[in-house]
C-alpha positions in Angstrom: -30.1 20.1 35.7 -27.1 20.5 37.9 -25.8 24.3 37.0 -22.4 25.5 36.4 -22.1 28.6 34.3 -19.2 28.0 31.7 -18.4 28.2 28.2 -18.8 23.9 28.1 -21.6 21.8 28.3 -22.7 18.4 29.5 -25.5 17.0 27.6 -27.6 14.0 27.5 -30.5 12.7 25.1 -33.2 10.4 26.6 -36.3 8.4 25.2 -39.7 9.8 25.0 -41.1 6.1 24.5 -38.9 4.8 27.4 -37.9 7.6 29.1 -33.9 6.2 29.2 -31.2 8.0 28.3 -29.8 7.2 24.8 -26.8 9.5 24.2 -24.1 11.6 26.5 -22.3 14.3 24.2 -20.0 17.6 24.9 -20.3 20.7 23.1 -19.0 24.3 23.3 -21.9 27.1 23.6 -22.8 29.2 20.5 -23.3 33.0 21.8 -23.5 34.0 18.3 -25.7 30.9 17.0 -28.9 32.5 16.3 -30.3 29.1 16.7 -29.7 27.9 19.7 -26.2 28.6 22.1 -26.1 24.9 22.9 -26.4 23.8 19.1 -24.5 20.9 19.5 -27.0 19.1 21.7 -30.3 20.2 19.4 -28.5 19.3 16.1 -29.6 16.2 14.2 -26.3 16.2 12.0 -23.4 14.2 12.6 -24.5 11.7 15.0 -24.0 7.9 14.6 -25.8 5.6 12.7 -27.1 4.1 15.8 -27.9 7.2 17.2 -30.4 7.9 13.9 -32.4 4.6 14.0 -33.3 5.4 17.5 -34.4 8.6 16.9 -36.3 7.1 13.8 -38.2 5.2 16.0 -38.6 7.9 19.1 -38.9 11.5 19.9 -36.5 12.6 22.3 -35.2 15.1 24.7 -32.3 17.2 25.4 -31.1 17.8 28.7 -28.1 19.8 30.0 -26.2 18.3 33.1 -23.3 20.4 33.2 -21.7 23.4 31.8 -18.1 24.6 33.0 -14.9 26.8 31.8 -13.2 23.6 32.9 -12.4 21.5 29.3 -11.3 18.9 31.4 -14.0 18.6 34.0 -16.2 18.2 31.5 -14.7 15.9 29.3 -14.3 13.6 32.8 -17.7 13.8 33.4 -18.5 12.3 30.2 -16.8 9.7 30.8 -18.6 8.9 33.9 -22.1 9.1 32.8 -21.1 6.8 30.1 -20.3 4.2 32.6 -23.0 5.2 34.6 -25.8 4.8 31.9 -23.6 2.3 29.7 -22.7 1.1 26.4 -25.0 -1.1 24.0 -22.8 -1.8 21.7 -20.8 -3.6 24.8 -24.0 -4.4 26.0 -23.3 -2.6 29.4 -26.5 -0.4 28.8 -28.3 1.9 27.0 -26.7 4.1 25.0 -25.3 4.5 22.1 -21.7 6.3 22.1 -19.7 4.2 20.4 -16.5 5.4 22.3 -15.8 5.5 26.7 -16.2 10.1 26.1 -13.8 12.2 26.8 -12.6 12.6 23.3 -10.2 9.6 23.6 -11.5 6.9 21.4 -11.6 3.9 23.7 -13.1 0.7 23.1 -13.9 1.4 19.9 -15.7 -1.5 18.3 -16.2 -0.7 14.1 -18.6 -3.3 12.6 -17.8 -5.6 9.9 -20.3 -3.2 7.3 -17.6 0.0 8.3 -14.5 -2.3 7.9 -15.7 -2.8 4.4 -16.6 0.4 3.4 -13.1 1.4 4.9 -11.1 -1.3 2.5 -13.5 -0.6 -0.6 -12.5 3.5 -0.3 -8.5 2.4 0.4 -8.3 0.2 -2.7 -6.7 1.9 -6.0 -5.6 4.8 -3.8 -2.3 5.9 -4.7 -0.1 6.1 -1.8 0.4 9.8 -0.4 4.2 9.1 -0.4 4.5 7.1 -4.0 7.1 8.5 -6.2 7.9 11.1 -3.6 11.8 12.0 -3.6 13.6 12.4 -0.4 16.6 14.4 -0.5 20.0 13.1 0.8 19.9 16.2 3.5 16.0 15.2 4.3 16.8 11.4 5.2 20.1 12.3 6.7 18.3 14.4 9.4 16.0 11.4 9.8 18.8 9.5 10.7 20.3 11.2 12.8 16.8 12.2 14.9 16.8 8.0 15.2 20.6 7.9 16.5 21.4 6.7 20.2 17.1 5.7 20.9 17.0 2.5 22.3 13.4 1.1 22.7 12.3 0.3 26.5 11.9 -3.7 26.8 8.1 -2.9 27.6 7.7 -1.4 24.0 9.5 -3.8 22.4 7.1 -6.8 24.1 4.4 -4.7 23.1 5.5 -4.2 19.4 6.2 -8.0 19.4 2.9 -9.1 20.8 1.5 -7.3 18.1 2.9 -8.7 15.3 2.1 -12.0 16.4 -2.0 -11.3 16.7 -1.6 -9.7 12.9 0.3 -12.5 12.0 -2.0 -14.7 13.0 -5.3 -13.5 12.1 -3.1 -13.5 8.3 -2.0 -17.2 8.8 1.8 -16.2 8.6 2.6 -16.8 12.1 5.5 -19.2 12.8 3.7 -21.3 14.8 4.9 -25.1 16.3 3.3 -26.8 13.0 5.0 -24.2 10.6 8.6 -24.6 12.4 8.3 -28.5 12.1 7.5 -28.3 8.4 11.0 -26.2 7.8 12.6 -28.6 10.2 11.5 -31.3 8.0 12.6 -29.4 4.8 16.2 -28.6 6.3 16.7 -32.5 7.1 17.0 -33.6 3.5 20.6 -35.3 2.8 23.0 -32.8 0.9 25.8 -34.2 -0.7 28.5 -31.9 -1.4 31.5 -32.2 -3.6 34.6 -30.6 -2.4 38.4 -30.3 -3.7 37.5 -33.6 -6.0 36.2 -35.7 -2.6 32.3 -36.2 -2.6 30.9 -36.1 1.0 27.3 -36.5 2.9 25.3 -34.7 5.5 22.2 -35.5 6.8 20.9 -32.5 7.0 21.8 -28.2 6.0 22.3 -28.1 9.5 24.7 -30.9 9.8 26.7 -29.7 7.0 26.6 -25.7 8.5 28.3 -27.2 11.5 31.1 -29.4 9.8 31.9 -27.0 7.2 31.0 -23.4 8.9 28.5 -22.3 6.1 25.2 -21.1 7.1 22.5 -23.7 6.1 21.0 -20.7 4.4 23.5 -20.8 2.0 23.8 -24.2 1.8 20.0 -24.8 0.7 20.1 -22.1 -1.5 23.3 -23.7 -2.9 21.7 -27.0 -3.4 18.4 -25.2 -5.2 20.6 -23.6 -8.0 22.9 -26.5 -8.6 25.4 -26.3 -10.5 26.6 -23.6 -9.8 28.9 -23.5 -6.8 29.7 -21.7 -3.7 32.8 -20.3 -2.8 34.1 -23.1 -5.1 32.0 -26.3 -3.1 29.2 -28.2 -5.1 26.2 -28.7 -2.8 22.8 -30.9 -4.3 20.1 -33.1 -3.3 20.3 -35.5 -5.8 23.5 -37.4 -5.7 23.2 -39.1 -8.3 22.9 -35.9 -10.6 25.9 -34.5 -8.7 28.0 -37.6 -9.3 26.7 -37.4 -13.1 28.4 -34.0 -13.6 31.6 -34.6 -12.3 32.2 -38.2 -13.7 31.7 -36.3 -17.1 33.8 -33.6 -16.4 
């Protein structure tokens, strides 16, 4: 054990049937514990689930490598025994942290059994903000807190790169497939009937260009037919659209 009187510890678990370390942990000593002062090493509670299979299958030891008044020392050196003995769960080694130490959870990996448990738990649970009120002063101050912050480029990249990957593990992702399908949908002929003159696009887009209307608009004016926009008839079906104006 390498000594260095402090109020934090450095501690490590191995193997009695392999003699390999199987765990690095922190902890804080107990002076008052009348158990033990570095409890957090001897306790059996609140380890991982990992952590309790092996020591269902082996006895173990505990070990103290370091103890310091330096929080940050020690929490450094966790992370480099981790990465000296290794991960299993990234198969880099043998132990089973499920995070790189130092109290930063880093390449966390949560298995498919957790993420279930997690949705199970969230479903049915009312929302900790549903049929909250925000006064008018409350969401003005937010406001005005958001005023003038521009987002770096970098964040915005960031932001955007992650909307894609949730986007596409959901299948909504506008991806080369799902932009030629609305290109396919937006090249239907529109007819349009105008000031008592029929005319003919080839497509929403055509007729946004020649008549400065968003094709937007222009769809959505086709879909509700007949009513009109901004006084100009817009269908489909030109047949139908000749149909209500001959009888008219």
């Amino acid at each position: 054990m390498i000594e260095d009187q402090g109020k934090y510890y450095l501690y490590r678990h191995i193997r009695l049937d392999t003699n390999h370390p199987f765990y690095i942990g922190i902890g804080t000593k107990r002076k008052s514990n009348k158990l033990s002062t570095y409890e957090r090493a001897y306790t059996k509670r609140g380890h991982n689930t990992f952590w309790d299979k092996v020591v269902q299958k082996s006895n173990y030891r505990v070990e103290i490598l370091l103890e310091s008044d330096d929080y940050e020392f020690i929490k450094q050196k966790e992370i480099e025994f981790i990465a000296l003995y290794g991960r299993r769960n990234l198969n880099l080694g043998t132990l089973v942290n499920l995070t790189d130490g130092g109290e930063i959870r880093r390449n966390v990996i949560i298995s498919e059994e957790t993420r279930k448990k997690i949705s199970e738990s969230s479903k049915d649970r009312p929302s900790a903000n549903k049929n909250k009120k925000w006064s008018q002063e409350f969401k003005n101050k937010i406001s005005n807190s958001l005023k003038g912050k521009k987002l770096s480029k970098e964040s915005i990249e960031k932001r955007t790169k992650t909307l894609k990957q949730k986007a596409l593990k959901r299948g909504f992702y506008q991806h080369k497939e799902w932009k030629e399908n609305i290109g396919k949908a937006n090249s239907k002929v529109v007819y349009c009937f105008i000031d008592n003159n029929f005319y003919q696009f080839d497509s929403c887009h055509q007729a946004e260009k020649r008549l400065n209307i968003s094709f937007q608009s222009i769809s959505y004016a086709c879909k509700r037919f007949p009513k009109n926009y901004k006084g100009m008839y817009f269908s489909y079906n030109k047949e139908f659209l000749m149909q209500q104006f001959i009888q008219k």
